[in-house]
BAKOLGU-367012 format. One record per residue (C-alpha): x, y, z. Coordinates in steps of 0.02 Angstrom, whole numbers, padded with zeros to 5 digits. Layout:
N
      c1      c2      c3
       X       Y       Z
...
***
This chain:
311
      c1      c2      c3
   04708   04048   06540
   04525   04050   06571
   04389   03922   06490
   04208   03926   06540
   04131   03741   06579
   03961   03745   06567
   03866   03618   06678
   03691   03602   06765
   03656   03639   06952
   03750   03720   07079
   03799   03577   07208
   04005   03550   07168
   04023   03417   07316
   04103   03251   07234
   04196   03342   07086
   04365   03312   07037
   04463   03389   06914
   04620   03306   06809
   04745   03366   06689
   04845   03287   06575
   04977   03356   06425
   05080   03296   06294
   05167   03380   06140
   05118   03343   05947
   05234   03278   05872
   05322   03194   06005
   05475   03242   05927
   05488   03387   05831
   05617   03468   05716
   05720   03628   05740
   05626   03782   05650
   05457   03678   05634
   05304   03723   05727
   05236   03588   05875
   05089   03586   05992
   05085   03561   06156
   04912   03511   06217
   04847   03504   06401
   04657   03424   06411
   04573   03435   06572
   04438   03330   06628
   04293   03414   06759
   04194   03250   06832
   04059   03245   06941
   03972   03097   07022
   03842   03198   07075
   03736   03224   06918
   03735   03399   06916
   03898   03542   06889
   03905   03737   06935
   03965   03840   06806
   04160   03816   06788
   04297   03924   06763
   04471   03829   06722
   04631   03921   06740
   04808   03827   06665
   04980   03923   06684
   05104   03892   06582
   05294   03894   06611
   05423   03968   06520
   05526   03850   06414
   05644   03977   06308
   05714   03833   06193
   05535   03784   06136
   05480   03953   06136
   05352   03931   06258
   05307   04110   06371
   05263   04074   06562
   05078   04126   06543
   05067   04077   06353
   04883   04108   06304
   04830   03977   06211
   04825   03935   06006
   04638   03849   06018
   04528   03769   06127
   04379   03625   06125
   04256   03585   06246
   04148   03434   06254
   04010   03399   06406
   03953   03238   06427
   03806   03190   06549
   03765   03020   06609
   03644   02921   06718
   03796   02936   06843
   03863   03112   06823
   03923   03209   06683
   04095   03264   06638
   04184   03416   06564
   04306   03394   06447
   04408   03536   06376
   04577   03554   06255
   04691   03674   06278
   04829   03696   06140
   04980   03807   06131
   05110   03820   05994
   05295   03788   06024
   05437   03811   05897
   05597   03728   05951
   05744   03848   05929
   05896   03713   05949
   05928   03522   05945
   05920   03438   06110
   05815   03356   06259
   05689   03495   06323
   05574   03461   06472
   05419   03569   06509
   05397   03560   06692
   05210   03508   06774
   05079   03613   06730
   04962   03682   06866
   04766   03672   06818
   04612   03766   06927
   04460   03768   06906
   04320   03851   06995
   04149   03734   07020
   04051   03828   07124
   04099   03902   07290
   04247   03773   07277
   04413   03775   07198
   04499   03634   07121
   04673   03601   07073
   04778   03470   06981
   04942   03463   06897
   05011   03378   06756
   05147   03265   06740
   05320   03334   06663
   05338   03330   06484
   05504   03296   06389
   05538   03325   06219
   05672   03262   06094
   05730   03408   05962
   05784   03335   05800
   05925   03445   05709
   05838   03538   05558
   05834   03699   05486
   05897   03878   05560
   05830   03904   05726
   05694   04045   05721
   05752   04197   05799
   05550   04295   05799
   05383   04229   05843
   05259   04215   05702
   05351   04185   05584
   05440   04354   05586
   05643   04342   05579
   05655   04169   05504
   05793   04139   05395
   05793   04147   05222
   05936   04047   05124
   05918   04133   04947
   05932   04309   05030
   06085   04276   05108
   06151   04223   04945
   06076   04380   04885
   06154   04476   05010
   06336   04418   04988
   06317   04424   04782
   06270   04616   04817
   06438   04632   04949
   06556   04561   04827
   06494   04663   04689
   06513   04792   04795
   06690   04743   04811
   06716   04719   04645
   06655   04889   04602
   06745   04985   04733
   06872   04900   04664
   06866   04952   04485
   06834   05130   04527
   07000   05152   04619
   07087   05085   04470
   07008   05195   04349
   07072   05330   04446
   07250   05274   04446
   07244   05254   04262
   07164   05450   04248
   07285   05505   04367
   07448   05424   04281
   07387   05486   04095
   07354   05672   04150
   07543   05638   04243
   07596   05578   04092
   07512   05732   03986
   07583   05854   04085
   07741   05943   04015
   07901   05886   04119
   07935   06008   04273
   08127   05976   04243
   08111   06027   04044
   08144   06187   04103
   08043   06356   04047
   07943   06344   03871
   08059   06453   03774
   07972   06595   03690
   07925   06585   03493
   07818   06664   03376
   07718   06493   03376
   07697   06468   03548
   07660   06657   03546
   07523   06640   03454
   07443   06475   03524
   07449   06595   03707
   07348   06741   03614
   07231   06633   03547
   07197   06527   03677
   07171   06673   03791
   07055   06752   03638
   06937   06582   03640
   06917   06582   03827
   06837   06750   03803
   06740   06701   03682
   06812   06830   03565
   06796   06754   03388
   06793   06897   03267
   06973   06949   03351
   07027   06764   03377
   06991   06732   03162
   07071   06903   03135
   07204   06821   03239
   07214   06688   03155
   07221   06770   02951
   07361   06882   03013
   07458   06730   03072
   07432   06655   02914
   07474   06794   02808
   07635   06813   02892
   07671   06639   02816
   07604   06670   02659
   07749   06818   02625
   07626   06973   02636
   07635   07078   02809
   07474   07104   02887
   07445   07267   02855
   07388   07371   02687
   07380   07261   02582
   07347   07083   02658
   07219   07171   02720
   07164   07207   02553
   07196   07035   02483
   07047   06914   02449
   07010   06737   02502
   07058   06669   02316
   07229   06781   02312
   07276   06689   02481
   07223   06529   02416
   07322   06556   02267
   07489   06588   02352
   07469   06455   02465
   07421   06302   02352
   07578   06264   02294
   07669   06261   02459
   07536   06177   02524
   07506   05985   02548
   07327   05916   02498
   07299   05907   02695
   07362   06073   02716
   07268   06162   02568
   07099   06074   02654
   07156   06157   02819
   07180   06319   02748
   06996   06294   02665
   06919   06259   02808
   06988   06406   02908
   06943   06520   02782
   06764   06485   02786
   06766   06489   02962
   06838   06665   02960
   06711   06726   02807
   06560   06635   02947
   06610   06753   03111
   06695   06909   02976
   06560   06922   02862
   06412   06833   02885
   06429   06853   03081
   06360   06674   03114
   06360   06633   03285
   06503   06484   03293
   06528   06338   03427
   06678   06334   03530
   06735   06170   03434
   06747   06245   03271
   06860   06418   03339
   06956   06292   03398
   06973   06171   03247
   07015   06353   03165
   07158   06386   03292
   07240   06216   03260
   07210   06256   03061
   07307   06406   03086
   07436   06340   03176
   07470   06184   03055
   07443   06309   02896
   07587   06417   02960
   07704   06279   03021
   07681   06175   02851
   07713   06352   02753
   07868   06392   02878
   07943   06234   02819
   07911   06242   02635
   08001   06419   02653
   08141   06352   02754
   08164   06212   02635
   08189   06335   02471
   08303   06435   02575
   08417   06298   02614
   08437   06252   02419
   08469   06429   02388
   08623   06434   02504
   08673   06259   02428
   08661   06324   02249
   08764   06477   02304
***
């Protein structure tokens, strides 16, 4: 490191140059910044001084953080001149940061300085310095890297949530997997056996996936007539919405009669007014059909039995 002394006149004969350094504090604490200060005194009993040029090199002191070469944090300089001489006085100061607890020693210190055509050298004594534990080491220079308590914390919330999350998902999935298991029709029931219903539920689910709804409601009004006792052809074709309504009532429920309502005006939105109608509502109108017919299958199964009874 390199500090200009400014003195007067050129003769260096009689100069002598000292060095001394100590650390501030004497004992510092793990993580905190310290200073280590080397002052250098120039005298000469001459009067006069040369211009000066002072060199100090540093050694490297990895648990204080201290590079071999360390250029330093600040300097001072101070010239004082006397009837006698005049003296140089300069302060050097570099920063240390202890990294671990312990007894440290920075080694002697080797000061030059130029006065002139003559070169003068001196050394400091050793310097040792207690570490007191305190805080996380550093683990960057400037600051950079030091570690920081509440992020951890941070940190680890954010894994365990993690966790926690991960967690939850995977359940969630058993549960969806076990309930579409558990929605799926047995594989040892056997074959669905084949009925007009189920019949019917194919056709019209195959009709809806097209996107067919004037044939899935004529679909539907022939399934229902069926019920009703009129064949679908001549003249259910010929019969109105009131006529149908009117054979139906009575072997209706309430719930029924509102389901055969509400897939009639369906069937008079796509038939006859040929309103464009959501996928929902053809398939409210299937399941209408479906409970229509099955409710008007067993009021018809129910009159036949009392027949045979009576008979």
């Amino acid at each position: 490191m390199l500090c200009l002394l400014l003195g007067l006149g050129s003769s260096a004969l009689g100069a002598e140059l000292t060095a001394t350094a100590w650390v501030e504090p004497e004992s510092p604490t793990v993580g905190d910044t310290a200073s280590l200060v080397v002052q250098t005194e120039l005298l000469d009993g001459g009067g006069v001084l040369a211009v000066s040029r002072v060199s100090i090199q540093t050694p490297g002191v990895p648990e204080l953080d201290l590079a071999e070469g360390e250029t330093p944090a600040s300097r001072q300089m101070q010239t004082i001149i006397t009837g006698s001489g005049s003296k140089v006085r300069a302060q050097h100061t570099f920063r240390l940061r202890p990294l671990r607890e312990g007894q440290f020693e920075i080694p002697s210190i080797q000061v030059s300085a130029q006065v002139g055509a003559q070169l003068l050298t001196s050394r400091t004594a050793p310097v040792f310095v207690p570490v007191r534990a305190g805080r996380s080491p550093v683990l960057e220079r400037d600051g950079e890297g030091q570690p920081d308590r509440a992020q951890d914390a941070r940190q680890s919330l954010y894994w365990f949530m993690g966790v926690a999350l991960l967690a939850l998902a995977l359940f969630a999935a058993l549960v969806i997997r076990g309930a579409l298991r558990a929605s799926r029709p047995s594989e040892r029931a056997g074959p669905v056996r084949a009925t007009p219903e189920n019949e019917f539920a194919a056709q019209g689910r195959e009709l809806l996936a097209r996107g067919a709804a004037p044939e899935l409601m004529e679909h539907c009004l022939a399934h229902v007539r069926e019920h009703v006792g009129v064949a679908s052809t001549g003249a259910t074709e010929a019969l109105t919405r009131r006529e149908i309504e009117e054979r139906a009532q009575w072997r209706l429920s309430e719930r029924g009669a509102g389901r055969l309502a509400r897939l009639l005006d369906t069937a008079e939105a796509v038939l006859f007014a040929g309103s464009a109608v959501d996928t929902q509502r053809l398939e409210t109108a299937l399941l209408d059909a479906a409970a229509v017919a099955m409710e008007l299958r067993g009021h018809s199964s129910s009159r036949h039995s009392e027949r045979t009874s009576a008979g």
